[in-house]
Structures are given as structure tokens and as C-alpha cells.
C-alpha positions as CSV (number, residue, x, y, z in Angstrom):
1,X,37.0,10.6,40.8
2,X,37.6,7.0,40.8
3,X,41.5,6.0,40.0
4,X,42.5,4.6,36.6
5,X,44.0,0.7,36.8
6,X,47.2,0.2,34.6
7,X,46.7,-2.9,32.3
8,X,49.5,-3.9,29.6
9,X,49.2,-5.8,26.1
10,X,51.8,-7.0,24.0
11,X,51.6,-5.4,20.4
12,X,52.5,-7.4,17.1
13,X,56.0,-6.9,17.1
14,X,56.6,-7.3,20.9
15,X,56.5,-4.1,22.3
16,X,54.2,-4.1,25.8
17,X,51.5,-1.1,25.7
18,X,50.0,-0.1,29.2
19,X,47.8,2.1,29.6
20,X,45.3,3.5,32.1
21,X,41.5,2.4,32.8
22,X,38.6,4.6,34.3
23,X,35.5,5.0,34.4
24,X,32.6,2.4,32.9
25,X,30.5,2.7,30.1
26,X,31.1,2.5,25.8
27,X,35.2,3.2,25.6
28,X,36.6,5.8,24.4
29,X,40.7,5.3,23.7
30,X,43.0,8.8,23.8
31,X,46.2,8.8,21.6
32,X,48.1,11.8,22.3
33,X,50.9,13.6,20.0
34,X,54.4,14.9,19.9
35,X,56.0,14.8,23.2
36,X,52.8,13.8,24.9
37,X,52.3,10.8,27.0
38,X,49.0,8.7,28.9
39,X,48.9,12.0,31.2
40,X,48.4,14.3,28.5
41,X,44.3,13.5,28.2
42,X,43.9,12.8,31.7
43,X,42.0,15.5,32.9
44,X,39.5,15.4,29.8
45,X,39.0,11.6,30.5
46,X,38.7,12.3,34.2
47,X,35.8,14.9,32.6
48,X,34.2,11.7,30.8
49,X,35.0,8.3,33.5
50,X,31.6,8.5,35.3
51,X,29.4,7.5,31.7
52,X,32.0,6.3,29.6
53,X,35.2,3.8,30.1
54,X,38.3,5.7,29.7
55,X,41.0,4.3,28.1
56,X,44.6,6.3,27.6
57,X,47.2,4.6,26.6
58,X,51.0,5.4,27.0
59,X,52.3,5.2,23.1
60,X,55.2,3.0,22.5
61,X,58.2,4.2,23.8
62,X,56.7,6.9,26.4
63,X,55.6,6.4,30.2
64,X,55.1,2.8,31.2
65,X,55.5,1.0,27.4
66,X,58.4,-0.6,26.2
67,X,59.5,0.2,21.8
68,X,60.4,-2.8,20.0
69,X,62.5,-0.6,17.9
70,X,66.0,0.2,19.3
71,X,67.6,3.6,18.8
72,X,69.9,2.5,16.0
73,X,66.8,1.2,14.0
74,X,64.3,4.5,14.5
75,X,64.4,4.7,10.9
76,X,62.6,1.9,10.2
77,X,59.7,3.4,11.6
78,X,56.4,2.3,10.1
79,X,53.2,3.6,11.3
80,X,51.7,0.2,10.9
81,X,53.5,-0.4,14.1
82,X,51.3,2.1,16.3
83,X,48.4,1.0,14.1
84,X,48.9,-2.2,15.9
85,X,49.7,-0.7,18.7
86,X,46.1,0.7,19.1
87,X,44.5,-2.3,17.8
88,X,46.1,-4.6,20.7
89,X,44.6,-2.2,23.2
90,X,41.4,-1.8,21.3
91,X,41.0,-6.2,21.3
92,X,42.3,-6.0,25.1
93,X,39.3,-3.8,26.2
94,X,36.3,-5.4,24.2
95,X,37.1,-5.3,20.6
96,X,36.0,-1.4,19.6
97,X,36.2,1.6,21.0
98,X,35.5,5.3,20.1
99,X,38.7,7.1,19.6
100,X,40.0,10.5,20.6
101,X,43.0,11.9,18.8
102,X,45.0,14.9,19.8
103,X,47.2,16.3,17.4
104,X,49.9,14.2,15.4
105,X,48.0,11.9,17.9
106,X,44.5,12.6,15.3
107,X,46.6,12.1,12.2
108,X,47.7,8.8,13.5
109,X,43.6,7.2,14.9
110,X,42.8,8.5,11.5
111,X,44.9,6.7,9.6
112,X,44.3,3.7,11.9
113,X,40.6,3.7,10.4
114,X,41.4,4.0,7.2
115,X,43.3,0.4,7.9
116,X,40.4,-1.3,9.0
117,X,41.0,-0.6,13.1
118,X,37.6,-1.1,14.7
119,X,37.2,2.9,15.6
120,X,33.3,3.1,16.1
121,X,33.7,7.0,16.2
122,X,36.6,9.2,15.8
123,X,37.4,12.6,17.7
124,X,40.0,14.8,16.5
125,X,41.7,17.5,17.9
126,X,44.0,19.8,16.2
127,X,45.5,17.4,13.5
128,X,48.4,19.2,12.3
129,X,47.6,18.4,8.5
130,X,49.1,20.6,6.0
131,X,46.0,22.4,5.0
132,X,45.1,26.3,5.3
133,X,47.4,28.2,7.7
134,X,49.6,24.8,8.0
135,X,49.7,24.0,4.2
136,X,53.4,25.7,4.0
137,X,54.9,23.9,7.0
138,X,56.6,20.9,4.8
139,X,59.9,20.3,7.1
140,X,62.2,18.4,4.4
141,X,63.5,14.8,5.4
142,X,62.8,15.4,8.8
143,X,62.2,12.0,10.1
144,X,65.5,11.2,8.5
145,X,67.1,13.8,10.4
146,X,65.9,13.0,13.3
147,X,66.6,9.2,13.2
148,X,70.5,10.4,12.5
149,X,70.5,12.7,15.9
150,X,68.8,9.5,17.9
151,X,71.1,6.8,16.5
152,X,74.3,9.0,17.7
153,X,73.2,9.3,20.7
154,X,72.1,12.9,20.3
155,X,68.5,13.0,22.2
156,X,68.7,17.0,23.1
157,X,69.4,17.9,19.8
158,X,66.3,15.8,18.4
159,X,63.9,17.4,20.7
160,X,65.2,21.1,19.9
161,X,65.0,20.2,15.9
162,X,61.2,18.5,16.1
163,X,60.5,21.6,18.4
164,X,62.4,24.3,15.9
165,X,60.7,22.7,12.4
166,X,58.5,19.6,13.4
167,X,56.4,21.9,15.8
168,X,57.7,25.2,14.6
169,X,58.6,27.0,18.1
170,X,60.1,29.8,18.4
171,X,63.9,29.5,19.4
172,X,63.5,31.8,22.1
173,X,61.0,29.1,23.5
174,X,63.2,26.0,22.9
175,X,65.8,28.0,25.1
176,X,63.8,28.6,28.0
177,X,62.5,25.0,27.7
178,X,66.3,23.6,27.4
179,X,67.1,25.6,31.0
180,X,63.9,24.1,33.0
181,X,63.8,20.7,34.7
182,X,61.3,19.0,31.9
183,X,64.5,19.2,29.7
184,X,65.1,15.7,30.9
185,X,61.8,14.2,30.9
186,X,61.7,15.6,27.0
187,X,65.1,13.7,25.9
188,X,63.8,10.7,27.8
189,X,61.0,10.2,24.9
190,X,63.4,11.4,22.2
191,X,62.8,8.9,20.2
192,X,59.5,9.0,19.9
193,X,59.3,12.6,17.8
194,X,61.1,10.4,14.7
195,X,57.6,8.6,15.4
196,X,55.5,12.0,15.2
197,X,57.3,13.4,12.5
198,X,56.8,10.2,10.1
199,X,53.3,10.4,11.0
200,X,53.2,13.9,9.9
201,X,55.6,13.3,6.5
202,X,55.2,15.6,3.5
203,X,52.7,16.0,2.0
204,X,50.9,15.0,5.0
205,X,47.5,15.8,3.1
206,X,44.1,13.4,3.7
207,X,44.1,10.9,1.5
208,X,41.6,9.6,-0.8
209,X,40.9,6.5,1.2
210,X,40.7,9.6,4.2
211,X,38.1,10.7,1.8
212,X,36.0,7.7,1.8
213,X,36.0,7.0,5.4
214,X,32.1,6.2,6.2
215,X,32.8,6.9,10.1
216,X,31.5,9.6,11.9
217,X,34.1,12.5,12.7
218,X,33.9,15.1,14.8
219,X,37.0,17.8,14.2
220,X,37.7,19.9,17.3
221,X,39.7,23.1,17.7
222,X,39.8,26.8,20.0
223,X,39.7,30.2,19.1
224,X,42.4,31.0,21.2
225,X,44.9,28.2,19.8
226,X,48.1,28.6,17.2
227,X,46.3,29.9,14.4
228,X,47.5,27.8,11.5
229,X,46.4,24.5,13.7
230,X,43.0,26.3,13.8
231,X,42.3,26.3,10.3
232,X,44.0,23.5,9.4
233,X,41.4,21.8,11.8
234,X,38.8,24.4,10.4
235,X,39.5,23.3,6.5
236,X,39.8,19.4,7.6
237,X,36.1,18.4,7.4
238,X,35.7,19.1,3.5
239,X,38.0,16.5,2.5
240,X,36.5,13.6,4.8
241,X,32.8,12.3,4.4
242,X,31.4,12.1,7.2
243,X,33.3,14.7,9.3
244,X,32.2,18.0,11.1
245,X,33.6,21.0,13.0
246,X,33.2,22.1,16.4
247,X,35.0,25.0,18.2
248,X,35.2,25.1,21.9
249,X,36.7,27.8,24.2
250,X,39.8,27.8,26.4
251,X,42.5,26.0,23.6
252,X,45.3,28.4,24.8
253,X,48.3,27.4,22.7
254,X,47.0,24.2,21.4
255,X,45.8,22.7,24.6
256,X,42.9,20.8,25.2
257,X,40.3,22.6,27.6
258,X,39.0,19.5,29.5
259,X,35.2,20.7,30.8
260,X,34.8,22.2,27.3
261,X,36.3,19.4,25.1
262,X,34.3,16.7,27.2
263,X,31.0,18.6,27.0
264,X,31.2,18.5,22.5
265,X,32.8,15.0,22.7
266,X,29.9,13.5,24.7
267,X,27.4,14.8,22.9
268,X,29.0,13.4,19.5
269,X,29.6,9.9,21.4
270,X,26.0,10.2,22.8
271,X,24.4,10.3,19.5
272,X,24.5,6.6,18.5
273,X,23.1,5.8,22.4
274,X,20.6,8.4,21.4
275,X,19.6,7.0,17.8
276,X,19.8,3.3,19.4
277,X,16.9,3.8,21.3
């Protein structure tokens, strides 16, 4: 597999976005969720560089991209800021892109649509609305919360709260997790979760405009994921319009299975080269 080039962008408000190129052929952008960064989608992109160009970006404040936003100001959080975000990278690469969305990741290409981003199809996996088995997880002032912990300087306790109520891991988990050596790499995005959590705000419902959205979306989840992001992925395609479900096999704990994921995403990109014609 070819190697992926590092390119950067500066967004509206200042902060620089790099993220990673492969692969040529219509583009396909990958925004990743909670504690995720560029790497998270690599080895499904690496599944898709040889027919399509493969564009992951590091979200602001993760891997090689700087956050306008200092830790004192998390708070004022807006997710108009990673809307703009994406649309600098999508005007850097050509002007419009397919766009793959994992998790919080989804919620967030989804709302980028609704403002007008120019997302020619849309891919979601596992967005963690709160709808079926995730329709009771409504973690009160949570973004609040966590903005307090990152403005004193408390990064570790951030990451155990999102993980404890934003993400809803057992504590047993968050223990082992605090012991091992990606401990570190977890406070180093702290941040960020204040990011993931505003994205994911009560109700955190689709919206009406959600509801009108005439783009193509295809809604992708595992039998063997977390069941309530199953069929809250399951449940998601009746309240968009133009939206559809696909399982595919080998989601263990609300991973992405690479070889399976790319063989259902290609085929939903391939259908406009297809119809084209």
C-alpha cells in the first residue's frame, strides 16, 4: 500500500488541520469520534486507497492539528467550529468529498450536511444518537462538566468521566485502562471529549432538517457491537430520507472491521459511478 502524504489547512478560526492522503480516485474524508484520532480509520482507508482518494483527517486538537480554543475557553465549544473544520479540508482536496463518519464522528458529518458542507454521500457508523437501546443514555450537563475538569487542569479525571457517562464504560474498564501506558496518550487529547460530548448533547435526537436531508446515507453497524449502538444505528434510517441500513460482521465492541466495512462502503460510493454511466 502506497503511503499517505500529510497536508495541513488553516480552518476559519485559525486552527491548522492536517490530515493524511492516499490513494486516487473520488475522495472519501473519515471523521473519527471520542478519543479517536487520523489513525483510527486507517486500516479501512488503506482497504479503499487503490480506487478511491483517501482523506483522514486529525480533528482539531488530536495528532498533528493545532485547537484554536485554549483550555480555559473549552466551554465555548461550538460545533460550527469542526463544521469548518471539515469544510477547509473538503475546499483543500477539490471542493466535495464523500464522507465517512464513525461514531460521535457520524453525528458530527451529519450535522455538517445539514449546514450546507458539500458531502456528496455520507457513511455512518455507529452514531451514538439517543434512539432504541441508547434513547436513555442522556448524561446531564456533561459538556459543562467536563469543560470545569479541563480548565483546572484536571485532564485524567475528564477522560474517566466521558468514559464513566459520556461512553458509559464499565468502571472496572476505566481502571484497567488508567494502569496501562495509553493512559497518557488519552489525557493528551482531553480536551477534545468536551468536543464529543457537545456533539452528542441531550436530546441528541435527528433533527427535522436531519429529516429532510436529500443525500444519500448509508447507516452501518455489527452484530457483535454494544448493543444499544446497534439499534440506535438500526432505528436511525426512519427518521432521515434518504438513509439505509447495512450490517457487516466483525464490529467487536464498536470497532470498525476494515475488509468488511470497505466492501458495503464501496459499493454505496460506487453507485453514482455506476448510474453515471
Amino acid at each position: 500500500m502506497p503511503t499517505a502524504d500529510i497536508s495541513t489547512v488553516k480552518s476559519a478560526d485559525g486552527t491548522v488541520i492536517a490530515y493524511h492522503r492516499a490513494g486516487t480516485g473520488p475522495a472519501i474524508v473519515f471523521l473519527p469520534g471520542a478519543f479517536n484520532d487520523s489513525t483510527t480509520c486507517a486500516p479501512l482507508a488503506e482497504q479503499l486507497q487503490d480506487r478511491y482518494t483517501v482523506i483522514r483527517p486529525d480533528r482539531r486538537g488530536r495528532g498533528e492539528s493545532t485547537d484554536a480554543i485554549g483550555p480555559t475557553a473549552a466551554i465555548t465549544y461550538d460545533i460550527r467550529r469542526e463544521i469548518e473544520d471539515l469544510d477547509a479540508v473538503i475546499a483543500d482536496i477539490g471542493g466535495s468529498a464523500a464522507v465517512f463518519g464513525f461514531s460521535s464522528g457520524g453525528i458530527l458529518a451529519l450535522r455538517a450536511a445539514v449546514a450546507g458542507s458539500h458531502i456528496t454521500r455520507l457513511a455512518l457508523y455507529e452514531p451514538p444518537f439517543a434512539l432504541a437501546g441508547l434513547s436513555g443514555h442522556l448524561p446531564q450537563r456533561l459538556p459543562e462538566r467536563l469543560a470545569e475538569l479541563i480548565a483546572r487542569g484536571e485532564r485524567g479525571a475528564a477522560v474517566e468521566l466521558m468514559q464513566l457517562e459520556g461512553i458509559g464504560l464499565p468502571a472496572e474498564l476505566i481502571a484497567q485502562a488508567k494502569r496501562s501506558p495509553i493512559w497518557p496518550q488519552l489525557e493528551a487529547i482531553a480536551q477534545t471529549v468536551v468536543y464529543d460530548a457537545a456533539i452528542c448533547r441531550p436530546p441528541n435526537v435527528p433533527t427535522p432538517d436531519m429529516a429532510r436531508l436529500d443525500l444519500e446515507t448509508l447507516v452501518i453497524s455489527s452484530p457483535e457491537s454494544w448493543p444499544g449502538v446497534r439499534t440506535a444505528a438500526e432505528a436511525l434510517p426512519s427518521h432521515l430520507a434518504h438513509a439505509r441500513y447495512v450490517d457487516v460482521p466483525g464490529g467487536a465492541d464498536h470497532g470498525i472491521p476494515a475488509e468488511a466495512t470497505a466492501k458495503v462502503l464501496d459499493a454505496f460510493l460506487s453507485e453514482d459511478r455506476h448510474r453515471n454511466r
